[in-house]
C-alpha positions as CSV (number, residue, x, y, z in Angstrom):
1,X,18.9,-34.0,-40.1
2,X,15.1,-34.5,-39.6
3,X,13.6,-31.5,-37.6
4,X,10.2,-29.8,-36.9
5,X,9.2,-26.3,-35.9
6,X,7.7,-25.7,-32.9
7,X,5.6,-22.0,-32.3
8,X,3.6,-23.2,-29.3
9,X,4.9,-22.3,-26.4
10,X,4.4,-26.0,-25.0
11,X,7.0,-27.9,-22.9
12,X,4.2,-30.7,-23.4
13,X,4.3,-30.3,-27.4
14,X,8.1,-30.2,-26.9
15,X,8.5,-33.4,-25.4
16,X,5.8,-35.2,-28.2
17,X,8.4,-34.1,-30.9
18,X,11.5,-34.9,-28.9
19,X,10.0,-38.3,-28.1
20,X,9.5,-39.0,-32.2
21,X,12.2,-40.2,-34.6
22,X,13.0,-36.6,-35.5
23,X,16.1,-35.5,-35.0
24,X,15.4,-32.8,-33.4
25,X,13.4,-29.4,-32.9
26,X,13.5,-25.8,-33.9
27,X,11.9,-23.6,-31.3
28,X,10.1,-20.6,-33.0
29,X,10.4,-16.7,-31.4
30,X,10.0,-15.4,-34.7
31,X,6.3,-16.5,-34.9
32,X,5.8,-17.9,-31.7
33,X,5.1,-16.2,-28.2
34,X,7.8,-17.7,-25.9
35,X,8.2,-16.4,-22.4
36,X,11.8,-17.2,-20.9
37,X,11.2,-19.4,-18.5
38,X,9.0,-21.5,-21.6
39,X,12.0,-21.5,-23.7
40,X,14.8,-22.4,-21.5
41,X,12.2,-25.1,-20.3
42,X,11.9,-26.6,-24.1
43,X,15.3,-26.1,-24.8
44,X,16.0,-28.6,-21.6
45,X,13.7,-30.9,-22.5
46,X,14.6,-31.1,-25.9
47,X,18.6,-31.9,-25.2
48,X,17.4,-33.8,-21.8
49,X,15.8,-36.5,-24.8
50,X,19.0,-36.3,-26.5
51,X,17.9,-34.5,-29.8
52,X,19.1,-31.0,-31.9
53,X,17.4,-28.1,-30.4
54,X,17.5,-25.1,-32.6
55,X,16.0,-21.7,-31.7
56,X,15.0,-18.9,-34.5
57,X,15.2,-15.8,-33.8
58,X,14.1,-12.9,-36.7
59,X,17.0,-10.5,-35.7
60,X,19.9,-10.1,-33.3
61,X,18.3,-10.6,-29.6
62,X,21.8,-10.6,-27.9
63,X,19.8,-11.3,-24.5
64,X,17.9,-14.6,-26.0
65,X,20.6,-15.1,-28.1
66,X,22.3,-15.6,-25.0
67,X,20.1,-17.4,-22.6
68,X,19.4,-19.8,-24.9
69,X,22.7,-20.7,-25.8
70,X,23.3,-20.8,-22.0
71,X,20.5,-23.3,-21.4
72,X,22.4,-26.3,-24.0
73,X,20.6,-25.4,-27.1
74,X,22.5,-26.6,-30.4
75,X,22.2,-24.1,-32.7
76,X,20.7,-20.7,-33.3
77,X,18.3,-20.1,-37.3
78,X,18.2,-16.9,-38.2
79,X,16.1,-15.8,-40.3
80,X,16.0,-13.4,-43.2
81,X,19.3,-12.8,-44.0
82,X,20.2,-10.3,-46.2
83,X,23.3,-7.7,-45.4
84,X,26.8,-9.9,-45.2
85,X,27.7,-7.2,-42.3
86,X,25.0,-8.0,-40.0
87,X,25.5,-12.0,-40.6
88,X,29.0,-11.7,-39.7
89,X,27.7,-9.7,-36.6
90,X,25.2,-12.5,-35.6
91,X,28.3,-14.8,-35.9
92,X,30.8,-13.5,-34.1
93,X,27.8,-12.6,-31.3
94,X,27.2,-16.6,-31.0
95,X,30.7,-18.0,-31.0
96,X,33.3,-17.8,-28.0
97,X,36.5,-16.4,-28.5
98,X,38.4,-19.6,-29.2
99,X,36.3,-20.1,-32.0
100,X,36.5,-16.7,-33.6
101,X,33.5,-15.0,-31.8
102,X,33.0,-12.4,-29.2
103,X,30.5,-14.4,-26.9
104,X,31.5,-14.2,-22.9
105,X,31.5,-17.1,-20.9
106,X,30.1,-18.1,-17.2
107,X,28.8,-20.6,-15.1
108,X,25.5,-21.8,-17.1
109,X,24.0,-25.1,-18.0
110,X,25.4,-25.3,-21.1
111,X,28.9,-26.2,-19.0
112,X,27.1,-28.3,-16.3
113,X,27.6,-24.6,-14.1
114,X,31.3,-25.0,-14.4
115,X,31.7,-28.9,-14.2
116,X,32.4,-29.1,-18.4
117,X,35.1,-26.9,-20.2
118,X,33.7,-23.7,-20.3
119,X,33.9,-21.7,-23.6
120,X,34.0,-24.4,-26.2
121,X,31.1,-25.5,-27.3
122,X,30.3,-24.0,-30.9
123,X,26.7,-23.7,-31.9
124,X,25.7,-24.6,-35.3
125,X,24.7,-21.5,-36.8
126,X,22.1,-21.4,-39.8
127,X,20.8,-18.6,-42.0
128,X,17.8,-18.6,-44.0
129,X,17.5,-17.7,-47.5
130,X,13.8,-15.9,-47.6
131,X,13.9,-13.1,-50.0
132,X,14.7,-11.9,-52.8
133,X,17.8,-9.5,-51.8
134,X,19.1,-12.5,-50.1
135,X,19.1,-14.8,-53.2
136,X,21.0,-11.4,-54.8
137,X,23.5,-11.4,-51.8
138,X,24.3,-14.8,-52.1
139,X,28.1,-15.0,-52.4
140,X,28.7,-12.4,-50.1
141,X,26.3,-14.4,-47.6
142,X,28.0,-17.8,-47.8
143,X,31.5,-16.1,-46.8
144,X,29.9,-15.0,-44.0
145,X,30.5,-18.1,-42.1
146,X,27.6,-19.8,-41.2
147,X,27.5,-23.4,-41.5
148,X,24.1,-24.4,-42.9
149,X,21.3,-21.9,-45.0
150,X,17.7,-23.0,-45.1
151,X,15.5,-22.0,-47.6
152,X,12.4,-20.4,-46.7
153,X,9.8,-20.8,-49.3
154,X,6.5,-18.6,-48.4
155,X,8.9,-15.4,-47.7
156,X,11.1,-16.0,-50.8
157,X,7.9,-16.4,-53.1
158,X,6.3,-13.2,-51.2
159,X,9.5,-11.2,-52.2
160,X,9.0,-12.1,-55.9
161,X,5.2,-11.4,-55.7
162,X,4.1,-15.0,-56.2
163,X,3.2,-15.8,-52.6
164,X,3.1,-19.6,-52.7
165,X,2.9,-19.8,-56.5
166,X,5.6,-22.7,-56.6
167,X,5.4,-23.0,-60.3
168,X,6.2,-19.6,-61.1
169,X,9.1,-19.1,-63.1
170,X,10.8,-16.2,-61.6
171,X,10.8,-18.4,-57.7
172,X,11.8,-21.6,-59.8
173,X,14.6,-19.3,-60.6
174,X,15.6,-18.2,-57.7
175,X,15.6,-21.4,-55.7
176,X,17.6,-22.6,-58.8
177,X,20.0,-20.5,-58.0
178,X,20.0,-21.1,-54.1
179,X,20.4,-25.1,-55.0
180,X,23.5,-24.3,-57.9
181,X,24.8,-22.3,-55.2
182,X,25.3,-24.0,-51.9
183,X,26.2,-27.4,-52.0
184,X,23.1,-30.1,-50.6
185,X,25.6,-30.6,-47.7
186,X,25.1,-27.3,-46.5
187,X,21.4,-26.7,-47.4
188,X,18.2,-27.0,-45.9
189,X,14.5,-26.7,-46.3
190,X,11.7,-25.8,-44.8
191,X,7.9,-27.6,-45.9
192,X,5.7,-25.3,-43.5
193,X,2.7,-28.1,-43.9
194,X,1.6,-31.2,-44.7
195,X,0.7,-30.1,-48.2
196,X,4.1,-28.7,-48.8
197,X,5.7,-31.8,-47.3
198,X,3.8,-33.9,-49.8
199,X,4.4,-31.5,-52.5
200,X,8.2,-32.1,-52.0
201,X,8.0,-36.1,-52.0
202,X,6.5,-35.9,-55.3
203,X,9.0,-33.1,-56.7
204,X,11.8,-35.5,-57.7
205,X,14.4,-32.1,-55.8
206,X,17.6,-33.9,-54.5
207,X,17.1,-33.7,-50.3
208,X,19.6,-31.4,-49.2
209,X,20.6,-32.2,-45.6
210,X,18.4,-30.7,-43.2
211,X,14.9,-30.7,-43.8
212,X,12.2,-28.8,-41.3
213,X,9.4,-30.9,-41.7
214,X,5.9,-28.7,-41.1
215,X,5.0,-26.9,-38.0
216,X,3.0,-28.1,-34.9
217,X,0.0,-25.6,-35.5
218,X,-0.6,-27.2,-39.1
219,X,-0.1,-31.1,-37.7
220,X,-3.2,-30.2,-35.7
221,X,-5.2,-28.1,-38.0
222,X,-4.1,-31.1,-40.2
223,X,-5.3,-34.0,-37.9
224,X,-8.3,-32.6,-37.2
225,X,-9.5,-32.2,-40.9
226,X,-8.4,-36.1,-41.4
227,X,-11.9,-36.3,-38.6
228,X,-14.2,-37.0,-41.1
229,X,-16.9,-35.9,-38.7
230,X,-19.7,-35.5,-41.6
């Protein structure tokens, strides 16, 4: 699955990405500065084009959790997993009952406002692997249920005090052990910008199966350089 992070709050970026050959988006509240009524609108765009839309949140927002699963998005990312307890938390929060959650039900888009089966559709649920303590947690984490992990790489190297040093040994090490770990199947990746995305072409790492290719800040920071004004 080819997908892209979005942290403008831009219905108009939104449909540019859903209107690509990507398979879909991941909508950004961690970094980004959504308000509601911008997210629910790029989550209906998103599945109105008939790709993935993903939302990341950076903790338990049982509100936005909620409303955005209500307006038809896919899955939820969360990022910065560490504690097995809180993962199973988020979890249960995003899964109805039938599936082994605690999530209540009502009459929402997701369910056409009652005209689909209500309290059945199970959101694909990703945590991302971003720090050290994580990495350390590992077995515990992938009982936890989720069914994808994506690897974030600037957080992970920051927890290992080599911020972006992608030769260091110690965070070759550790994403060693994330890739022996979870099978490509289950894994992901995210290249934050276009020089990490070319980085990774030349690596020679097997491609696990979802890949979050750059962000829509650095594609324009990016284009612009290619100018050549001088």
């Amino acid at each position: 699955m080819n997908l892209t992070l979005q942290s403008i709050p831009s219905t108009i970026i939104t449909e540019i990405f859903a209107s690509s050959d990507l398979d879909g988006i991941v909508l950004d509240t961690e970094h980004g500065y959504y308000n509601n009524e911008t997210l629910v609108s790029c989550v209906q765009i998103t599945t109105l084009l008939k790709k993935k839309c993903f939302v990341r949140f950076a903790d338990l927002n049982k509100q936005l959790i909620r409303m955005c699963l209500d307006a038809g998005a896919d899955g939820i990312i969360f990022s910065t997993i560490e504690d097995p307890i809180i993962a199973k938390d988020m979890i249960e929060y995003c899964k109805y009952p039938i599936h082994g959650g605690k999530r209540g039900s009502a009459l929402v888009r997701e369910n056409k406002w009652g005209r689909e089966k209500m309290s059945d559709k199970k959101p694909i649920l990703v945590g991302q692997i971003e720090t050290k303590l994580a990495v350390d947690n590992i077995d515990e984490l992938l009982q936890c249920g989720f069914d994808n992990f994506v690897i974030g790489p600037y957080d992970l190297s920051s927890s290992l005090g080599c911020t972006a040093d992608w030769t260091n040994e110690l965070y070759i090490e550790y994403t060693n052990k994330i890739y022996n770990k979870i099978p490509l199947e289950k894994l992901g990746a995210f290249l934050p910008s276009v020089k990490d995305i070319n980085m990774f072409h030349k690596s020679g790492r097997q491609r696990p199966s979802i890949l979050i290719w750059g962000l829509d800040a650095d594609f324009i920071i990016n284009g612009i350089n290619n100018l050549n004004l001088k």
